[in-house]
C-alpha positions in Angstrom: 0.0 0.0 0.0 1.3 3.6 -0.9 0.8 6.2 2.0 -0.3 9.8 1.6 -0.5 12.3 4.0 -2.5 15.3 3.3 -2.1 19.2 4.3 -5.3 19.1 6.8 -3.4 16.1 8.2 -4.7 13.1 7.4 -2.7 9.6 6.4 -4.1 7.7 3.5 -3.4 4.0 2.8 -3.8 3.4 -0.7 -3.9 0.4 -3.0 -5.6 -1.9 -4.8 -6.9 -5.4 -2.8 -7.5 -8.8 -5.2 -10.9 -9.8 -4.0 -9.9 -13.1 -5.7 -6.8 -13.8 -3.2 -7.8 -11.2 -0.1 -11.3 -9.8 1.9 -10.9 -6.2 1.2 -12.4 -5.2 4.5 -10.6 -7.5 6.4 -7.6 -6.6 5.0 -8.0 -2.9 5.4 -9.1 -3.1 8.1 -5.8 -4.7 9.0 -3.6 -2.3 7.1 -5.1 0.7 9.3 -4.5 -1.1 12.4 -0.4 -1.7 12.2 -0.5 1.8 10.7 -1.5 3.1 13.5 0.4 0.1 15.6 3.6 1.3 14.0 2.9 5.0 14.1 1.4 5.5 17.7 1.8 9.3 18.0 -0.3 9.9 15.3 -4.1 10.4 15.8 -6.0 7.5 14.7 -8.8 9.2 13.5 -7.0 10.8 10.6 -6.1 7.6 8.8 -8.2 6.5 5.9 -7.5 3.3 3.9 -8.9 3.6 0.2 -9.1 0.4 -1.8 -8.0 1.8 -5.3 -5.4 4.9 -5.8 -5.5 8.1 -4.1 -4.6 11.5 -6.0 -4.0 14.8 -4.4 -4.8 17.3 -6.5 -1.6 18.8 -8.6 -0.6 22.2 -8.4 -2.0 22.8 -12.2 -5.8 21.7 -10.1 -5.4 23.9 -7.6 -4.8 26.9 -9.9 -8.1 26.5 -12.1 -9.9 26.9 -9.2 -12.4 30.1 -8.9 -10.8 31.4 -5.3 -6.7 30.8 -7.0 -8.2 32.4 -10.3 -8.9 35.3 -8.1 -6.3 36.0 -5.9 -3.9 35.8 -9.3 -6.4 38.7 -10.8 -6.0 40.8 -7.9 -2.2 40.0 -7.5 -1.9 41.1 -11.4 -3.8 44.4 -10.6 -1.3 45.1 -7.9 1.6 44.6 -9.5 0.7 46.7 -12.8 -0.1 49.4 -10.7 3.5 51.0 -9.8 2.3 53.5 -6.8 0.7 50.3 -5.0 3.5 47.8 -5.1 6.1 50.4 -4.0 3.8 51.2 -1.4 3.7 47.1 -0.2 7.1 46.9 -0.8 7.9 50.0 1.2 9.2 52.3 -1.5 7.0 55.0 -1.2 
């Protein structure tokens, strides 16, 4: 299983279970167990375990969404305004 930990701080055990050869509950239920056996200090109720891959969004994700879309607008507008970003900066 691949392990993911995400920024609001939850572990993810990832990976895909052969219902031919194993019980997928069983066996994650197993996985999360000597995760959190082996990793004691971390809070158990912030590991998941997925049956399939996990993907954390990318960078390019994050940007197309509407609240990145518009903090780069409104950076843009500062920086093309000369008197502003000198006065950020401390120039002015």
């Amino acid at each position: 299983m691949e392990v993911s930990h995400t920024p609001d701080g939850y572990w993810i055990l990832s990976g895909w279970i052969d219902p031919g050869y194993q019980d997928a509950q069983t066996t994650m239920k197993q996985a999360k167990e000597q995760f959190i056996k082996a990793n004691p200090e971390i809070d158990a109720s912030k590991v998941v375990v997925v049956n399939g891959d996990f993907k954390q969004p990318t960078l390019g994700d994050l940007a197309r969404t509407d609240e990145c879309r518009s903090l780069t607008d409104d950076m843009i507008a500062v920086m093309t305004n000369q008197a502003k970003m000198k006065e950020i900066l401390g120039q002015s």
